[in-house]
C-alpha positions as CSV (number, residue, x, y, z in Angstrom):
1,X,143.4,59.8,108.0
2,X,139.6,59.0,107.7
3,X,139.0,56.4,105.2
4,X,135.2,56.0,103.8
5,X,133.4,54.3,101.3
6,X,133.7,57.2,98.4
7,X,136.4,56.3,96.0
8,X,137.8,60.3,97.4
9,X,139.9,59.2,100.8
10,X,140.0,61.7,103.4
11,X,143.2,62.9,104.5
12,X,142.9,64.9,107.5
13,X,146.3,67.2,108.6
14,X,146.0,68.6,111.8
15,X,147.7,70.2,115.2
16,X,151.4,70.9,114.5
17,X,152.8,70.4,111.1
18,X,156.6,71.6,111.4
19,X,160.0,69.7,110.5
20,X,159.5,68.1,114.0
21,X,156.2,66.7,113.3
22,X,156.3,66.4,109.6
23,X,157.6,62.5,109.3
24,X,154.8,60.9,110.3
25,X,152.3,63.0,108.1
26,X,154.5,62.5,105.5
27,X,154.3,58.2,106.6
28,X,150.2,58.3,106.4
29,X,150.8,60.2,102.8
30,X,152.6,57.7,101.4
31,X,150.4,55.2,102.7
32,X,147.1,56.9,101.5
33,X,148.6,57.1,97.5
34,X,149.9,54.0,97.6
35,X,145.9,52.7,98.5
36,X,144.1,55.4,96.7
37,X,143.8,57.6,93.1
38,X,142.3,60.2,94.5
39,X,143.5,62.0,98.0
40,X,141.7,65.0,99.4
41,X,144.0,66.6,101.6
42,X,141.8,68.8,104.8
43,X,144.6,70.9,106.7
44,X,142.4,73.4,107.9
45,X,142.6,71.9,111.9
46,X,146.1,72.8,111.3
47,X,147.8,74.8,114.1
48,X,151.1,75.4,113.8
49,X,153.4,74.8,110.4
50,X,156.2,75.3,108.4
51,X,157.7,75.3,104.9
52,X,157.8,71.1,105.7
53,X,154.2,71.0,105.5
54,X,154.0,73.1,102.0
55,X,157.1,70.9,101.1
56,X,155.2,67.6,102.1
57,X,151.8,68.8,99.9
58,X,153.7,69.9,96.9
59,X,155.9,66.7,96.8
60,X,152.6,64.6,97.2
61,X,150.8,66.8,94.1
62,X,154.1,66.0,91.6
63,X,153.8,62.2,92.8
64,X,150.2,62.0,92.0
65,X,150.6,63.8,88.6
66,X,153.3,61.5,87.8
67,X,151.1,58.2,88.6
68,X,147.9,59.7,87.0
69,X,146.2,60.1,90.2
70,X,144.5,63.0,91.6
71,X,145.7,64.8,94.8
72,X,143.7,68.1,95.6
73,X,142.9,70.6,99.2
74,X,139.5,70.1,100.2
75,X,139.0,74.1,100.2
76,X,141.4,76.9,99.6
77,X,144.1,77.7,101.8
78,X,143.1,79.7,104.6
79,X,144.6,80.6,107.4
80,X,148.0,80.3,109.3
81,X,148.7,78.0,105.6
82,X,147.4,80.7,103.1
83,X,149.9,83.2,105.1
84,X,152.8,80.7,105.1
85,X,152.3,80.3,100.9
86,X,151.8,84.1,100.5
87,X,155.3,84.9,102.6
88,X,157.0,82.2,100.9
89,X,156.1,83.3,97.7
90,X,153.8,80.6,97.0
91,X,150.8,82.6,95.7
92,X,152.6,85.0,93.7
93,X,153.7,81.6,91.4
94,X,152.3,81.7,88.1
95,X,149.2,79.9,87.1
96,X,149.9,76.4,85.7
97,X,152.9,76.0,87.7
98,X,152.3,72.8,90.3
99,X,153.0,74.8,93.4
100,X,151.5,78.2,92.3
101,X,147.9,79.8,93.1
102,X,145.6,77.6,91.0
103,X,146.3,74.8,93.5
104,X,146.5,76.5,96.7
105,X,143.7,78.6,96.1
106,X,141.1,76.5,94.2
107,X,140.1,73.7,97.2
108,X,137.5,70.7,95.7
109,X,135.0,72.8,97.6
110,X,135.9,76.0,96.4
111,X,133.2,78.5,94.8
């Protein structure tokens, strides 16, 4: 996790994300919302994941909501994740829907 000046922190996710790995992403996460409002999660170095990881990032996004604070994907899922979401039927959710495509898809950076 890269923490900078902007009031945005930086939460990078990277190498292997699985159920193996998982804990001490899901450690830094709690740490980063406790500290920040705003959490801009980058998962595109990402080599190898799981459901854990979409688990971990949807769990994070309801905890936010709850405390008025803002967590969001730097860009849209791409990737070994946007594969994962579609299988699991992430991206076939409807609209609105905290773990469906407006969230996965959109990215801060987005188009």
């Amino acid at each position: 996790m890269s923490l900078s000046s902007s009031p945005v922190c930086r939460f990078d996710l990277d190498g292997a994300q699985t159920v193996r790995t998982i804990q001490a992403a899901h450690q830094r996460l709690v740490a980063a919302m406790a500290e920040h409002q705003s959490i801009e999660i980058h998962c595109n170095p990402v080599t190898e994941l799981d459901l854990s990881l979409i688990q971990l990032v949807l769990a994070a996004k309801r905890s936010a909501d709850k405390a008025g604070k803002s967590l969001t994907l730097a860009v849209p899922a791409t990737g070994n994740l946007h594969t994962a979401l579609d299988r699991a039927g992430f991206l076939a959710a409807a609209v609105g829907e905290s773990g469906g495509e407006a969230f996965w898809l959109k990215g801060t950076n987005a188009r």
